[in-house]
N, C-alpha and C positions, 0 to 999 in steps of 0.2 A: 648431415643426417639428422642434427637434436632440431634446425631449423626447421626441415620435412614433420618432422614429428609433431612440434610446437605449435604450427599453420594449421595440420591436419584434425590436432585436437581442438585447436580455435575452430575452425568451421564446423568441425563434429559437433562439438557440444557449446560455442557462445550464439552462433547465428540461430540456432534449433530457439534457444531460450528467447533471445532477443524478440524472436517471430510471435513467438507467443504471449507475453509481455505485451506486442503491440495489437495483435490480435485481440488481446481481453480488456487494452485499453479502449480500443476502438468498439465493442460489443457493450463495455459499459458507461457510453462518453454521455448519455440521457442525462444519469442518475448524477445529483448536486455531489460533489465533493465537500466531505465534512471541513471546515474551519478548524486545523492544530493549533491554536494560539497567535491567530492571524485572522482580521476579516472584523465586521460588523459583531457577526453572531458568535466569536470567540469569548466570549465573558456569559452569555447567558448560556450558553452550550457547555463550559468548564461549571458552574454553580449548579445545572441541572445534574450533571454526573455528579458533583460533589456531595448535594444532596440524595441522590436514589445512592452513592456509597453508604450514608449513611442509613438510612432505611436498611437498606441488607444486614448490616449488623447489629441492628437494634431486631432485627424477625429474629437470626441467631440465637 
């Protein structure tokens, strides 16, 4: 019976999510994926935000 249940809740609510996940992947595959500290443009991309940080708390 917790098996039944367990299955039911996975389909209910992992496959619903998954779909959509790959739906919003797929509607936004165009647009460049930013560089997290990996890639070419990871050091100029980490210095720019370090810099506009700084900027926001110097306006403050």
């Amino acid at each position: 019976m917790n098996t039944i249940i367990l299955v039911t809740l996975l389909v209910a609510i992992v496959l619903p999510a998954a779909l959509i996940v790959y739906r919003a992947d797929r509607r936004t595959s165009h647009i460049p994926r930013v560089p997290f500290g990996f890639g070419a443009d990871a050091d100029r991309i980490h210095d720019e935000l370090v810099v506009l940080n700084l900027r926001r708390r110097d306006c403050a």
